[in-house]
C-alpha positions in Angstrom: 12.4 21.1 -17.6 8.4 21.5 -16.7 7.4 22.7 -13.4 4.2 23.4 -11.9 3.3 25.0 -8.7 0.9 23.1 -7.1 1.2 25.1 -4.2 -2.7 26.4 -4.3 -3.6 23.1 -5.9 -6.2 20.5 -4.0 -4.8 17.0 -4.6 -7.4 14.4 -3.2 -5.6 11.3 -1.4 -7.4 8.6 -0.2 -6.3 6.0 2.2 -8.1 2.9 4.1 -6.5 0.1 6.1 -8.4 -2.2 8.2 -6.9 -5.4 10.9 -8.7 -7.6 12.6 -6.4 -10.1 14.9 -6.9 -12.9 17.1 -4.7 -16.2 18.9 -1.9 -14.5 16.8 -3.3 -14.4 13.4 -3.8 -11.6 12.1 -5.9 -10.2 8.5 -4.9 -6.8 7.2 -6.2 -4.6 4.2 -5.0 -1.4 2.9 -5.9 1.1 0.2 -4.7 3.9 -1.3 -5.5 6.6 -4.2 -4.6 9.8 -5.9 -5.5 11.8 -8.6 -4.7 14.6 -10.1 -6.5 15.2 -13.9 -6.1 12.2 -15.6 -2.9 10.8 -13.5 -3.6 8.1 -10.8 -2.0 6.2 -8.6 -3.1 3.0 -6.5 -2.3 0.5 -4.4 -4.7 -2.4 -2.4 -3.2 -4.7 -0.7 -4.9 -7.9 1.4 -2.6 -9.9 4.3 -2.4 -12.8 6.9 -0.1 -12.8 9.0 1.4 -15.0 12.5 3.0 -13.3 15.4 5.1 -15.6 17.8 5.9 -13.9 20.9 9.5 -14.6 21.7 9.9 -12.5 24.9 7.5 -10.0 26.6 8.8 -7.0 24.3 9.7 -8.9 21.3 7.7 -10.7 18.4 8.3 -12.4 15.7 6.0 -13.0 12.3 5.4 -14.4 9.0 2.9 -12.7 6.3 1.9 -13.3 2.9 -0.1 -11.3 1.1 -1.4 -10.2 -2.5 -1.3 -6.4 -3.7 -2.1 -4.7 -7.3 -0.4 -1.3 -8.0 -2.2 0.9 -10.9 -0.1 4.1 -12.3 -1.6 6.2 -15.3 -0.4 9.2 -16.1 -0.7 11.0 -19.2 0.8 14.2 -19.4 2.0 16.0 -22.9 5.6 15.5 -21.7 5.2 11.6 -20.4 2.4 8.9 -20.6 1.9 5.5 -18.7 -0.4 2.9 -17.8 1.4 0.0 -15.5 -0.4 -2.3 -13.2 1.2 -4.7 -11.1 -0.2 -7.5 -9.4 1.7 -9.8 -6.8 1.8 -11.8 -4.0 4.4 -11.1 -1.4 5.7 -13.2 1.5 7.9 -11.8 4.4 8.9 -12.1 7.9 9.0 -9.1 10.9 10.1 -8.2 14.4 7.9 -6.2 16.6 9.4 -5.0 19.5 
């Protein structure tokens, strides 16, 4: 077993996210990145998405979206590069 004590460590993390909505349609993007050496993670994702209101506390939407996930780490104990892109669909309640 390795350990590290990152305890003193700086680990920069980035994170964006953006939304602009209107008549119930909304556009939504989100990034986010860390790095530590030469390991890195990311994820950007870009949606649309339609909210029905149902009653005056409760909505109901629809979204589909595309997002690309990046890992890379390379370590003497375990190295990696995967990168996944893929469009999502999916529904939500807002309440």
């Amino acid at each position: 077993s390795v350990q590290k004590d990152f305890q003193n460590t700086i680990i920069p993390y980035a994170y964006l996210r953006a939304r602009a909505e209107a008549f119930g349609i909304g556009v939504e993007g989100t990034g986010k990145y860390i790095s530590y050496n030469t390991n890195e993670f990311s994820e950007y994702s870009i949606k649309l998405d339609y909210t029905i209101p149902l009653t005056p506390i409760l909505d109901f939407g629809v979204e589909a979206g595309y997002k690309t996930t990046t890992l890379i780490a390379d370590t003497d104990y375990f190295k990696t590069n995967i990168n996944s892109d893929n469009i999502f669909f999916g529904g939500f309640i807002k309440f």
